[in-house]
py3Dmol code that shows the C-alpha trace and the ligand (Angstrom):
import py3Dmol

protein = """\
ATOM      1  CA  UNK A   1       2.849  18.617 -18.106  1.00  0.00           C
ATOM      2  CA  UNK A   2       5.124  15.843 -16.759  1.00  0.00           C
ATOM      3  CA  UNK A   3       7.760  15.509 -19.798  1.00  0.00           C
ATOM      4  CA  UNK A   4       9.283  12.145 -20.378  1.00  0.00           C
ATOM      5  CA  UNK A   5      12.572  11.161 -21.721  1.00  0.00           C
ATOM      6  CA  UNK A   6      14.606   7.579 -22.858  1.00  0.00           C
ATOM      7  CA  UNK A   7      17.692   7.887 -20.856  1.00  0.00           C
ATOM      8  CA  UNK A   8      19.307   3.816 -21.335  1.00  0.00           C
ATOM      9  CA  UNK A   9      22.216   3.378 -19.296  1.00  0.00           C
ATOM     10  CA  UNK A  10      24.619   2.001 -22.097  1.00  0.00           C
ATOM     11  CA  UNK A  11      26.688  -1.216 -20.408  1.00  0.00           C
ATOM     12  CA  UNK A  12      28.725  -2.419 -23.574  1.00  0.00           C
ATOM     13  CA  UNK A  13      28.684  -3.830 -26.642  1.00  0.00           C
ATOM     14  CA  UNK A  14      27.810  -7.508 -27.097  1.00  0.00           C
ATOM     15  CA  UNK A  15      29.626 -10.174 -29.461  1.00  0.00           C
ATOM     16  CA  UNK A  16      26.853  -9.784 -31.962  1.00  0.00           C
ATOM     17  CA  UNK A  17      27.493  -6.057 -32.253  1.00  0.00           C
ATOM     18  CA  UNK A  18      24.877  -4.782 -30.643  1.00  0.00           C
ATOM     19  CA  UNK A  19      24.306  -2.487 -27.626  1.00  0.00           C
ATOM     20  CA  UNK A  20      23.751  -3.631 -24.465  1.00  0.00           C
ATOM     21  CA  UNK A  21      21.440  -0.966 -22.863  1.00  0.00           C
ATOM     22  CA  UNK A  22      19.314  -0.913 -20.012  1.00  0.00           C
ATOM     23  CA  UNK A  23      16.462   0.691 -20.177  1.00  0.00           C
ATOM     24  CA  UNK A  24      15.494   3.884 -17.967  1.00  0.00           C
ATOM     25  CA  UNK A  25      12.504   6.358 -18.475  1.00  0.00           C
ATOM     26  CA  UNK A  26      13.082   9.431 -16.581  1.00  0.00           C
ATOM     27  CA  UNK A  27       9.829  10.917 -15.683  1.00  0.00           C
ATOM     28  CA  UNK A  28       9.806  14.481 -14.753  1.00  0.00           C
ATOM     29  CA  UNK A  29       7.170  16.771 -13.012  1.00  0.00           C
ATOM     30  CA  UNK A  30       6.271  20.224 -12.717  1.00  0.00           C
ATOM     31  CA  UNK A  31       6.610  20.385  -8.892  1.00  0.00           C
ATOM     32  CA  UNK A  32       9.539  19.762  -6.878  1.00  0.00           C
ATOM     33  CA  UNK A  33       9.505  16.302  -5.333  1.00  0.00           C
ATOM     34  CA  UNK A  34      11.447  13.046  -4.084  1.00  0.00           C
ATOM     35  CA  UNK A  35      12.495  10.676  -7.153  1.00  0.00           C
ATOM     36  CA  UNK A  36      10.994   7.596  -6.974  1.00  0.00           C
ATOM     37  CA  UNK A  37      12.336   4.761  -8.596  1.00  0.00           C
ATOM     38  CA  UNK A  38      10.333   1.766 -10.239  1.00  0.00           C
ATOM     39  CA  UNK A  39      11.730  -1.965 -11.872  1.00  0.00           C
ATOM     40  CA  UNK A  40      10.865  -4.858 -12.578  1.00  0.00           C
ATOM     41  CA  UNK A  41      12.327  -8.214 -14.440  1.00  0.00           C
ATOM     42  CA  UNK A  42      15.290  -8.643 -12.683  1.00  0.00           C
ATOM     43  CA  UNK A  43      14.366 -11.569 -12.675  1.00  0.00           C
ATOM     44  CA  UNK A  44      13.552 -12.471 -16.360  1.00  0.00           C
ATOM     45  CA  UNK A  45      10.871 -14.966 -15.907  1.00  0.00           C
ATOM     46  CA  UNK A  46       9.058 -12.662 -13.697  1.00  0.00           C
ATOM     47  CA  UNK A  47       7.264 -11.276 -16.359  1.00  0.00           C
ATOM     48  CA  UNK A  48       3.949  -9.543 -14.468  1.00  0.00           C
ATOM     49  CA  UNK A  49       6.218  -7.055 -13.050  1.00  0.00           C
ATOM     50  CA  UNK A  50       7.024  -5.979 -16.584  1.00  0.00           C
ATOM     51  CA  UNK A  51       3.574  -5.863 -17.858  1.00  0.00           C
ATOM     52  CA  UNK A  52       2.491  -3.690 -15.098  1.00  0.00           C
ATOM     53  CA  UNK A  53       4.614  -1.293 -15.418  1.00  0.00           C
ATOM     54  CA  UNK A  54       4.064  -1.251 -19.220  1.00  0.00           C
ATOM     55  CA  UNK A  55       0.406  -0.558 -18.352  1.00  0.00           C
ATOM     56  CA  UNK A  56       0.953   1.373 -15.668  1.00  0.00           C
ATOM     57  CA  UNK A  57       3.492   3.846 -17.864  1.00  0.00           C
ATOM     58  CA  UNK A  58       0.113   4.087 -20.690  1.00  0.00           C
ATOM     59  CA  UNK A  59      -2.841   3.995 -18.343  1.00  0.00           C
ATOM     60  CA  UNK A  60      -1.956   6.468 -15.265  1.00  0.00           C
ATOM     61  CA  UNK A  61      -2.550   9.483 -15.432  1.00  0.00           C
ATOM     62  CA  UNK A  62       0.701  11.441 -14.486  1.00  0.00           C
ATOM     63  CA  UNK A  63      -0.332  15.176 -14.770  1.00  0.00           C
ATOM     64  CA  UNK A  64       0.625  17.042 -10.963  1.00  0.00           C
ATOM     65  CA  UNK A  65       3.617  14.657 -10.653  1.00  0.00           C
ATOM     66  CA  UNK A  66       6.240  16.004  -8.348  1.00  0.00           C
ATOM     67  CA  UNK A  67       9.351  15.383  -8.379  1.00  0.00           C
ATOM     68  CA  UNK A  68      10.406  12.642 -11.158  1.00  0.00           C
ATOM     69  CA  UNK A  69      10.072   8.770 -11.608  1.00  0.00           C
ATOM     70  CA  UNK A  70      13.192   6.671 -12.946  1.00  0.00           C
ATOM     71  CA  UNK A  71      11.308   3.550 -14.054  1.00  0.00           C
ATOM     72  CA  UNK A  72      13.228   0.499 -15.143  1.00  0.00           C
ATOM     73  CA  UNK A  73      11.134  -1.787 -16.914  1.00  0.00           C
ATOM     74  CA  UNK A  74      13.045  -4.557 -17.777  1.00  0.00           C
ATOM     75  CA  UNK A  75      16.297  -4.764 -15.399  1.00  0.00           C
ATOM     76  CA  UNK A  76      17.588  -7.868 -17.268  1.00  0.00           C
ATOM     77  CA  UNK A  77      16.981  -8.022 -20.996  1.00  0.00           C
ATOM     78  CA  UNK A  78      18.756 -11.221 -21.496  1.00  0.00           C
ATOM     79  CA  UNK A  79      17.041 -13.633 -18.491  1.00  0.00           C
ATOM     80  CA  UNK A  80      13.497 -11.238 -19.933  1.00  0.00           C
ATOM     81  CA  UNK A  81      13.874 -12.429 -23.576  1.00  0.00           C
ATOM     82  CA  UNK A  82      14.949 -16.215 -22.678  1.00  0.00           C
ATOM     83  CA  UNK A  83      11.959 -16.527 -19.746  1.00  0.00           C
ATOM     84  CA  UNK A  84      14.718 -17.373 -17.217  1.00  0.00           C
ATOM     85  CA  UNK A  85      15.654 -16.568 -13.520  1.00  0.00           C
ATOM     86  CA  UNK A  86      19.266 -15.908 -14.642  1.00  0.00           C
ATOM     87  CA  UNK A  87      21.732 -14.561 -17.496  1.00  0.00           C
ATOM     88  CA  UNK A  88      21.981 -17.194 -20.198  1.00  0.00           C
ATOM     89  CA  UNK A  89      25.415 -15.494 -20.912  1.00  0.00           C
ATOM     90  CA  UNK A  90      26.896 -16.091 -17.729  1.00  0.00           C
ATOM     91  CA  UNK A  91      23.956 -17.851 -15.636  1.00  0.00           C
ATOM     92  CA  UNK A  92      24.240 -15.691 -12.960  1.00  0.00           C
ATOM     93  CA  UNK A  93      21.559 -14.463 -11.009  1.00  0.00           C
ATOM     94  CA  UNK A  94      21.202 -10.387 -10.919  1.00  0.00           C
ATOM     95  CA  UNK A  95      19.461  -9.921  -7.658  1.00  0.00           C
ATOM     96  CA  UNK A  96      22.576 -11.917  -6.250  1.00  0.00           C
ATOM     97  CA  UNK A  97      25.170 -10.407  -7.058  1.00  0.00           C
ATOM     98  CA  UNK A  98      24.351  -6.797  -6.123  1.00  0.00           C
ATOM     99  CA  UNK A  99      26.180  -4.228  -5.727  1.00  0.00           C
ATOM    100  CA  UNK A 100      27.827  -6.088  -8.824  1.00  0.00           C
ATOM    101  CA  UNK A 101      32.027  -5.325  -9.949  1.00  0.00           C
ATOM    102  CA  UNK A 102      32.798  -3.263 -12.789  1.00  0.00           C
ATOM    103  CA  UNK A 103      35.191  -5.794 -13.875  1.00  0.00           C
ATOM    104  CA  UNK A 104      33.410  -8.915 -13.105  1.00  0.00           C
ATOM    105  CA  UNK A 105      31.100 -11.119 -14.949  1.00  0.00           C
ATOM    106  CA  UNK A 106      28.228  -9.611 -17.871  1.00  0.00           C
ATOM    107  CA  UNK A 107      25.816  -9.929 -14.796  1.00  0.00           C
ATOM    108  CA  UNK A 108      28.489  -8.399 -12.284  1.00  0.00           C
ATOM    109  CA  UNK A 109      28.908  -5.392 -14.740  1.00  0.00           C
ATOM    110  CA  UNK A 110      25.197  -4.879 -15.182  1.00  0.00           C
ATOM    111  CA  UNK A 111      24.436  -4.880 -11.270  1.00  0.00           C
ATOM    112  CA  UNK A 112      27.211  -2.321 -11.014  1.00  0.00           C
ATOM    113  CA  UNK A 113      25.726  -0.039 -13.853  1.00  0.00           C
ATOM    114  CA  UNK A 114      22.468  -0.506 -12.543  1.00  0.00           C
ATOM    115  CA  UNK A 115      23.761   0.604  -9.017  1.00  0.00           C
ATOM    116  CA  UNK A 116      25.416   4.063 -10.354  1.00  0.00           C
ATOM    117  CA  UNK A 117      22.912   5.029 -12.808  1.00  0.00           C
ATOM    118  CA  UNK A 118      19.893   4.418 -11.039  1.00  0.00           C
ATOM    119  CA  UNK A 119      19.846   3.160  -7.297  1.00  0.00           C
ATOM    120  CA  UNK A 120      22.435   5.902  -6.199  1.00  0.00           C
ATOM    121  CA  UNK A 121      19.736   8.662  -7.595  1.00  0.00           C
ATOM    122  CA  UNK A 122      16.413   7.435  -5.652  1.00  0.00           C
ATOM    123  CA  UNK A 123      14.697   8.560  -2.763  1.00  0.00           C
ATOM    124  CA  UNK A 124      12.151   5.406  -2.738  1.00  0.00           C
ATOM    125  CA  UNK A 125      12.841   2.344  -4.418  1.00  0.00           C
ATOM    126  CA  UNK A 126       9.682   0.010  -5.892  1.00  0.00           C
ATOM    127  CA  UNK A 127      10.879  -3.661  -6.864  1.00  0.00           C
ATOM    128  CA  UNK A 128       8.399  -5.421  -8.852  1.00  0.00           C
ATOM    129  CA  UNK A 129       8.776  -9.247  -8.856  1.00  0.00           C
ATOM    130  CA  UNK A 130       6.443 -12.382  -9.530  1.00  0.00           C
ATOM    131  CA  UNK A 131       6.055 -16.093  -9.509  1.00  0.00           C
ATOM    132  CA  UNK A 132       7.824 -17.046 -12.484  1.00  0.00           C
ATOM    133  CA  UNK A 133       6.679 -19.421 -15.094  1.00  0.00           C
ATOM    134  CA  UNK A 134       4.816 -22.032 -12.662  1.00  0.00           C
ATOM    135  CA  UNK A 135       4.322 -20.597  -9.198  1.00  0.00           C
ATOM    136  CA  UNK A 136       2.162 -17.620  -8.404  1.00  0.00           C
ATOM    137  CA  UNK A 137       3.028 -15.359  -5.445  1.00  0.00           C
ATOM    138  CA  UNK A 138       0.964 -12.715  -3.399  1.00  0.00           C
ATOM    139  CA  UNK A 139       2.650 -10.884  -0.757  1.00  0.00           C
ATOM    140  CA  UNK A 140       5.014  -7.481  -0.352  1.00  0.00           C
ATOM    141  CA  UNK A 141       8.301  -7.492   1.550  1.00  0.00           C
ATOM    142  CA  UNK A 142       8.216  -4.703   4.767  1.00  0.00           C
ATOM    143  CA  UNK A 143      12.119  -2.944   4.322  1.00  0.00           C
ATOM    144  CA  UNK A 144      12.397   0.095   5.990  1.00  0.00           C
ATOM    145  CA  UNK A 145       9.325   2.278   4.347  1.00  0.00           C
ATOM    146  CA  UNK A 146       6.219   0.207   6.400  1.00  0.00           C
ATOM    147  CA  UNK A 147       3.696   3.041   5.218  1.00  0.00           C
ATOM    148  CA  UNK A 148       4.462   2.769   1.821  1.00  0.00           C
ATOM    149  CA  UNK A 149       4.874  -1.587   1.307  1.00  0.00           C
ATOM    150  CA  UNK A 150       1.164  -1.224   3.369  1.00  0.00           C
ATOM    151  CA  UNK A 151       0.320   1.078   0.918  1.00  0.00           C
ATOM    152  CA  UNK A 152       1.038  -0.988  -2.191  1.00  0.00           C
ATOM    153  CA  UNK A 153      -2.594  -2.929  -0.808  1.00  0.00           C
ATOM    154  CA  UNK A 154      -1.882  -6.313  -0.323  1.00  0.00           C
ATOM    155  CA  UNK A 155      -3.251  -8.524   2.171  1.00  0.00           C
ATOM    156  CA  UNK A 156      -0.128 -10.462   3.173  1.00  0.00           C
ATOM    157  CA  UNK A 157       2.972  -8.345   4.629  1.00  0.00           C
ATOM    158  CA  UNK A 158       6.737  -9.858   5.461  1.00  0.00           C
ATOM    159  CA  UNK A 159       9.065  -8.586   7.630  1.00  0.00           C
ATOM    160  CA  UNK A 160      12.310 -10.338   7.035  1.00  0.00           C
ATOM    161  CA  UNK A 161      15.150 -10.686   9.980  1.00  0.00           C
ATOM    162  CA  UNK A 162      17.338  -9.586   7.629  1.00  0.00           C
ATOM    163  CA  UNK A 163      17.779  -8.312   3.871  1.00  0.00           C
ATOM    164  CA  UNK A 164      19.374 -10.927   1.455  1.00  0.00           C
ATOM    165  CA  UNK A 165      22.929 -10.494   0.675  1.00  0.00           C
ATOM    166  CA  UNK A 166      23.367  -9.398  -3.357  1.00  0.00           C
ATOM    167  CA  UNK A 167      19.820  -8.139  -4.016  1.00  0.00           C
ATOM    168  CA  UNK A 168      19.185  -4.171  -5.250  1.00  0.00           C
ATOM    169  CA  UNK A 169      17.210  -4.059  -1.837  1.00  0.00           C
ATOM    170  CA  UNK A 170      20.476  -4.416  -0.046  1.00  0.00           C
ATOM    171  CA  UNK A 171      21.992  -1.674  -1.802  1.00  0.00           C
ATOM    172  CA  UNK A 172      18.839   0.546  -1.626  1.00  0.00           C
ATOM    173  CA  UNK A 173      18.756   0.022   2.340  1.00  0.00           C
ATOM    174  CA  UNK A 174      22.304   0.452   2.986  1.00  0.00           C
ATOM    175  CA  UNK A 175      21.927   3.999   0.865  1.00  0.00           C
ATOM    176  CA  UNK A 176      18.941   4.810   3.664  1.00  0.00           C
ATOM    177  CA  UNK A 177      16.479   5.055   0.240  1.00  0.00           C
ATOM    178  CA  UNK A 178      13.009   3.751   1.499  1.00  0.00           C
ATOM    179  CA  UNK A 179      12.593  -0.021  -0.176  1.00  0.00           C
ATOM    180  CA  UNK A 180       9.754  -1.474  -1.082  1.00  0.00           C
ATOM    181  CA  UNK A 181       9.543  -5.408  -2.558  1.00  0.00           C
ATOM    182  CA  UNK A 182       6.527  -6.429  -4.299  1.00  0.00           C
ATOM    183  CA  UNK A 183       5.988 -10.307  -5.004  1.00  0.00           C
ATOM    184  CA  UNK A 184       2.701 -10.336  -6.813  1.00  0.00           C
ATOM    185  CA  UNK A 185       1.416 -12.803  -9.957  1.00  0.00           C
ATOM    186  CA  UNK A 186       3.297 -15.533 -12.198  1.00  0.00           C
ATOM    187  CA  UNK A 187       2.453 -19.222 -13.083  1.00  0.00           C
ATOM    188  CA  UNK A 188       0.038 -20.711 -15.947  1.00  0.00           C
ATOM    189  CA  UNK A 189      -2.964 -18.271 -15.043  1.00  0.00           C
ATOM    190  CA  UNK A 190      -4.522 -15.604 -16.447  1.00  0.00           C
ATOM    191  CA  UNK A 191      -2.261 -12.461 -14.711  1.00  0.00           C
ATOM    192  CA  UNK A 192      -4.809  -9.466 -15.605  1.00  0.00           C
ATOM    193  CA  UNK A 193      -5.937  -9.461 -12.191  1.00  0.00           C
ATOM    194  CA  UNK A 194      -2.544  -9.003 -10.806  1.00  0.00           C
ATOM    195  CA  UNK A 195      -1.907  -6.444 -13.447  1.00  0.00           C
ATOM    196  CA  UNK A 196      -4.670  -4.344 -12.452  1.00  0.00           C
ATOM    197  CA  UNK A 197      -3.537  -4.804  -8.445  1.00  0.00           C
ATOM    198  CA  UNK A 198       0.092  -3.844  -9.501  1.00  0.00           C
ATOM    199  CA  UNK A 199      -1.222  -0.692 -11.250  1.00  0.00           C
ATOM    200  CA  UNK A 200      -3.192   0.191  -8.142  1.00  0.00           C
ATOM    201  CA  UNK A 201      -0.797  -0.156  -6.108  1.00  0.00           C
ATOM    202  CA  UNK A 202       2.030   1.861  -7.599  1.00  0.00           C
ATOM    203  CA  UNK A 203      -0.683   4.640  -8.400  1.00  0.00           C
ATOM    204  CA  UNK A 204      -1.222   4.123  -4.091  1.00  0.00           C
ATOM    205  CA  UNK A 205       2.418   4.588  -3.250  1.00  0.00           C
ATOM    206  CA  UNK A 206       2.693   7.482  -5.373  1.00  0.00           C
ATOM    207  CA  UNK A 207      -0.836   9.279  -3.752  1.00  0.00           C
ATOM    208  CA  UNK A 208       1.101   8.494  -0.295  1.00  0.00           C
ATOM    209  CA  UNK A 209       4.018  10.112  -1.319  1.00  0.00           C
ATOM    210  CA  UNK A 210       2.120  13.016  -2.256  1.00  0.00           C
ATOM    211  CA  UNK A 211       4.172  12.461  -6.149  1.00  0.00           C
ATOM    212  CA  UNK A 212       0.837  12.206  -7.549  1.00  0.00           C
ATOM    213  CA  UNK A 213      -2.776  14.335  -7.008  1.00  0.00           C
ATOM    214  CA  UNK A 214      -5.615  12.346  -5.836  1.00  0.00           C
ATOM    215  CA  UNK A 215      -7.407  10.157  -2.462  1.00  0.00           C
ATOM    216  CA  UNK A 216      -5.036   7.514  -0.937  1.00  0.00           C
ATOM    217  CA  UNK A 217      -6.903   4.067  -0.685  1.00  0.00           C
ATOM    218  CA  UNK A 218      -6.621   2.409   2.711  1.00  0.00           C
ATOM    219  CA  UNK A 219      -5.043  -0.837   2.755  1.00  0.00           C
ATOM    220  CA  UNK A 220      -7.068  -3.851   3.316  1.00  0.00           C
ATOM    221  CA  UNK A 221      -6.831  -5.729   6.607  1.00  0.00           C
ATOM    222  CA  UNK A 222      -3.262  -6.937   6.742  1.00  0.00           C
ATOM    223  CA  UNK A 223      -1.573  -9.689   8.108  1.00  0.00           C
ATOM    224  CA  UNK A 224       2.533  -9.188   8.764  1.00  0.00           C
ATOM    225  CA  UNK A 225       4.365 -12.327   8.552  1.00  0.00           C
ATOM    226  CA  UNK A 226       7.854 -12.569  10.302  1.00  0.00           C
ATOM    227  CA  UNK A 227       8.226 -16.073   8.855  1.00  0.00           C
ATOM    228  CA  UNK A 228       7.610 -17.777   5.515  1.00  0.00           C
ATOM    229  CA  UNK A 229       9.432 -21.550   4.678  1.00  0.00           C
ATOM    230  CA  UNK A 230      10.024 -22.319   0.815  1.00  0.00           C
ATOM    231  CA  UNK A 231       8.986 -25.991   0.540  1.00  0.00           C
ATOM    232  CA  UNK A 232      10.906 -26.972  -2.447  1.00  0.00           C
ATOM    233  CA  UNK A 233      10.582 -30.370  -4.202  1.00  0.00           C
ATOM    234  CA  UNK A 234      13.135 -33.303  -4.600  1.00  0.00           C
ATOM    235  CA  UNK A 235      11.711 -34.732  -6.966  1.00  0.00           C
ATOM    236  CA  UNK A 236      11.029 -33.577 -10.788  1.00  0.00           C
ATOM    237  CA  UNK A 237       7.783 -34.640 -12.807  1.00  0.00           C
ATOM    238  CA  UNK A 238       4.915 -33.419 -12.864  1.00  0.00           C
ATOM    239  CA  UNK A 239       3.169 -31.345  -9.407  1.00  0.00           C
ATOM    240  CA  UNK A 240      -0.193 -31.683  -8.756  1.00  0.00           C
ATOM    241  CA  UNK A 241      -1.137 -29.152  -6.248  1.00  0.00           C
ATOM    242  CA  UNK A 242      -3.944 -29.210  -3.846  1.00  0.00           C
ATOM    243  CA  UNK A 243      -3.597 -25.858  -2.433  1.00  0.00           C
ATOM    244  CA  UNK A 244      -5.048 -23.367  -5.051  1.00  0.00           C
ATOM    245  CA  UNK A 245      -5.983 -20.407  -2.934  1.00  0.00           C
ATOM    246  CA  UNK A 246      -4.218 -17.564  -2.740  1.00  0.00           C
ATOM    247  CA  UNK A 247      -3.719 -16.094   0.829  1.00  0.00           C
ATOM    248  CA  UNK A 248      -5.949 -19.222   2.215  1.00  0.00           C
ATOM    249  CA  UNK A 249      -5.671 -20.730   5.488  1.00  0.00           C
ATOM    250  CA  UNK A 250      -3.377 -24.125   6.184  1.00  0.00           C
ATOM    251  CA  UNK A 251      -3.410 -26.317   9.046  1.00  0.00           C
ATOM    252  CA  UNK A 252      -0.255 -28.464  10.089  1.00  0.00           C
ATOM    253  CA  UNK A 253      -0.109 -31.563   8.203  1.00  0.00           C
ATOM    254  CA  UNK A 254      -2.324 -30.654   5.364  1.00  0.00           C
ATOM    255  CA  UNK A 255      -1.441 -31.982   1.587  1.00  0.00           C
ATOM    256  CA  UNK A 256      -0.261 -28.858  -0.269  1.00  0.00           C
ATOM    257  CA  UNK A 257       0.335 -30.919  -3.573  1.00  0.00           C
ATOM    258  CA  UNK A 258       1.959 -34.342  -4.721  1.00  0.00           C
ATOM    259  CA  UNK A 259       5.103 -34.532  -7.248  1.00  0.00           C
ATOM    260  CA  UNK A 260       3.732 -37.788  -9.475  1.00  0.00           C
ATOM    261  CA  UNK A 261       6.055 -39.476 -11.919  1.00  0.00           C
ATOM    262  CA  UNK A 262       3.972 -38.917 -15.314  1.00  0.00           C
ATOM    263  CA  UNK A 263       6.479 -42.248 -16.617  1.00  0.00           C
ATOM    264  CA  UNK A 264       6.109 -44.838 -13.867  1.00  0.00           C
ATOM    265  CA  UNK A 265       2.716 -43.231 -12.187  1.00  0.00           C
ATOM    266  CA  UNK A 266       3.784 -43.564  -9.193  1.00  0.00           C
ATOM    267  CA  UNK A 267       3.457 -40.719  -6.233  1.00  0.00           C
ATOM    268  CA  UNK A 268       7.176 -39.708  -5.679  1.00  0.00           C
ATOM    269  CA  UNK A 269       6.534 -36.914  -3.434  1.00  0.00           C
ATOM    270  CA  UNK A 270       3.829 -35.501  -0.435  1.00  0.00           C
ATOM    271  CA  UNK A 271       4.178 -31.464   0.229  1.00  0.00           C
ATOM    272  CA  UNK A 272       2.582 -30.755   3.369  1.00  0.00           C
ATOM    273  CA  UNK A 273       2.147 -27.641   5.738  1.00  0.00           C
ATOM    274  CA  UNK A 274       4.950 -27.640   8.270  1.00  0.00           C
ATOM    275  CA  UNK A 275       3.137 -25.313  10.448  1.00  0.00           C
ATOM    276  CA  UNK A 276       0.331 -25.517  13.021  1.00  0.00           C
ATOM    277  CA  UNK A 277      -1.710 -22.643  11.038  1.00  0.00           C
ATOM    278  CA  UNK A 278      -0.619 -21.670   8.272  1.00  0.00           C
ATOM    279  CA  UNK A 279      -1.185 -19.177   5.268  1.00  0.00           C
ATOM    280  CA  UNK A 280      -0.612 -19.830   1.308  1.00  0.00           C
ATOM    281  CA  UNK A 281       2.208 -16.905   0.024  1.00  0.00           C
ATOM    282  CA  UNK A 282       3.270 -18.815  -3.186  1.00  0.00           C
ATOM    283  CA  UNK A 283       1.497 -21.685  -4.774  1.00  0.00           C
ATOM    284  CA  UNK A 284       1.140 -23.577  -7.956  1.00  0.00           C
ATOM    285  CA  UNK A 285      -2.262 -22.526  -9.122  1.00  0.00           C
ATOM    286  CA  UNK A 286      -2.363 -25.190 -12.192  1.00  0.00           C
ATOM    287  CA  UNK A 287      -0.750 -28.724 -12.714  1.00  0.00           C
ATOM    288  CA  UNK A 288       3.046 -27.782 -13.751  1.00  0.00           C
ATOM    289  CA  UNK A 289       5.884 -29.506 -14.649  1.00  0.00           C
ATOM    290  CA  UNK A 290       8.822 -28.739 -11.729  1.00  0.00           C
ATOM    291  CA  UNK A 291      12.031 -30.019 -11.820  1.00  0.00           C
ATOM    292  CA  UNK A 292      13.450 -31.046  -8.199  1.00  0.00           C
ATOM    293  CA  UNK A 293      14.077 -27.552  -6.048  1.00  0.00           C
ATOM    294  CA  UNK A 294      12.132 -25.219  -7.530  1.00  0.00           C
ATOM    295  CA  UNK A 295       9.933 -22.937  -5.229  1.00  0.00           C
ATOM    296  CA  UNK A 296       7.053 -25.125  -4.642  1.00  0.00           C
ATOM    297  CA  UNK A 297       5.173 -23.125  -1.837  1.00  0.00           C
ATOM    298  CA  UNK A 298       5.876 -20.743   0.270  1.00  0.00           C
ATOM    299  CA  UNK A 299       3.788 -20.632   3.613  1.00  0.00           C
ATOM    300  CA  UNK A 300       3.284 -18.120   6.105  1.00  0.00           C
ATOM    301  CA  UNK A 301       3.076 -19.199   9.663  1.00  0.00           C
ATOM    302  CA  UNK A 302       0.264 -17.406  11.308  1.00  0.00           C
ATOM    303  CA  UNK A 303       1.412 -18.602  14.858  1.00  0.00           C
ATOM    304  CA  UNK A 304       3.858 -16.035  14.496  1.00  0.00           C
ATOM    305  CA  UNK A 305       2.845 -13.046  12.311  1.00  0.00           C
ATOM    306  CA  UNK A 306       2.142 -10.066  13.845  1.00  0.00           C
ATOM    307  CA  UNK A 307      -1.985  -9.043  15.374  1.00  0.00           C
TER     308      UNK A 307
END
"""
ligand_1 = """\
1
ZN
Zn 12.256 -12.241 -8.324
"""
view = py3Dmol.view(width=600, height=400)
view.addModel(protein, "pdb")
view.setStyle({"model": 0}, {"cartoon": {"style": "trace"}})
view.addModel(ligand_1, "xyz")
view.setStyle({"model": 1}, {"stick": {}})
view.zoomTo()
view.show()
């Protein structure tokens, strides 16, 4: 039997007295094994990550795990309890700031902790991110592990040119640990769908890695994408998108939604497909209040993904 202990990695105390602590479950098996780490809410307001690894953690069966799991539920506790991208404390943005400073800023010193007392130990890496509070998201970055992102079972792939500066994924690649990013869920929808495809697809990555017994599901028919805009707004009020499915098919020109001024009435803004064919990777699946430069959409451009 897999045994299961609380291991927090203790970052300081806070004005208010308390402990900061960042919690780590430290999952091990009865077999010897790679250890694969899992987290999610880095970003606070990505809160579908969280829930499926919740879920995952009480639903999966983890008897004939080998090796261990470090899972990291909720990265950032602060931007997690105030629904927000970044530390209210300092308003920085975690997966920026990577590999963090011991002496820096609250978010600087968390990063670094982070780094030490849980990147440093893995041998695969699962990031677990979402839409946030308007936009939902469907696709799973390619790093340097192919078998295992494909694995994860969603339809849309992306292979970046290059790895963001300050995220954990820039830490885990330069450390050689195999990286996978999911981007899966958010907005004002219903996310037990995505839950259930976030479960499944953990529970996949693990079968591939041999870490846990059982079949390994093929992955759908997948599309790679080698480039993806963010159309952000420049205006604030109220978005009315147009484009509600997820992984659909754009052409060049077409209305992806309208920013509308719910004071005036007036139209203050037309978001349209900058590419010849493109594909829906992030979208506003419900009227939503945006202020100006918030991810709008994100499009894939099918022209050129890979066959
Ligand atoms: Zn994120």
């Amino acid at each position: 039997m897999p045994t299961r202990i609380y291991r927090p990695i203790h970052v300081g105390t806070l004005a208010s007295g308390t402990g900061l602590l960042l919690p780590v479950h430290e999952i091990k098996g009865d077999r010897p094994g790679p250890t694969v780490g899992i987290s999610a809410g880095i970003h606070g307001e990505e809160a579908t990550g969280v829930e499926i690894v919740y879920r995952f953690l009480h639903t999966v069966e983890l008897n004939g795990l080998a090796g261990r799991l470090l899972v990291m539920p909720v990265a950032n506790p602060f931007s997690y309890a105030a629904v927000s991208r970044g530390t209210p404390i300092d308003m920085m943005n975690l997966n920026r700031v990577f590999p963090g400073n011991a002496g820096g800023h609250l978010t600087e010193q968390m990063a670094h902790k982070i780094v030490e007392g849980f990147l440093r130990s893995l041998d695969v890496y699962v990031d677990l991110h979402s839409g946030g509070s308007t936009p939902t998201v469907d696709y799973v970055y390619i790093i340097n592990a192919e078998e295992l992102s494909r694995a994860f079972g969603s339809r849309l792939l992306y292979r970046p040119k290059e790895t963001l500066n300050g995220t954990s994924i820039s830490v885990t690649r330069g450390l050689n640990i195999r990286s996978v990013v999911v981007e899966l869920g958010g907005g004002r929808v219903d996310q037990s769908a995505y839950v259930s495809r976030g479960i499944a697809g953990l529970l996949n990555i693990l079968r591939t890695l041999d870490v846990l017994p059982g079949p390994v599901s093929p992955p759908p028919a997948q599309v790679v994408l080698r480039e993806i805009v963010t159309l952000r707004p420049h205006h604030g009020g109220l978005l009315l998108p147009e484009v509600t499915e997820m992984g659909g098919e754009v052409r060049g020109g077409q209305v992806l939604g309208r920013v509308v001024s719910p004071y005036s009435m007036e139209e203050l803004e037309v978001i349209r497909c900058p590419f010849e064919r493109g594909v829906v990777v992030l979208t506003h699946l419900a009227p939503s209040v945006v202020e100006p430069g918030i991810y709008g959409f994100m499009i894939g451009n099918l022209a050129t993904a890979e066959a």
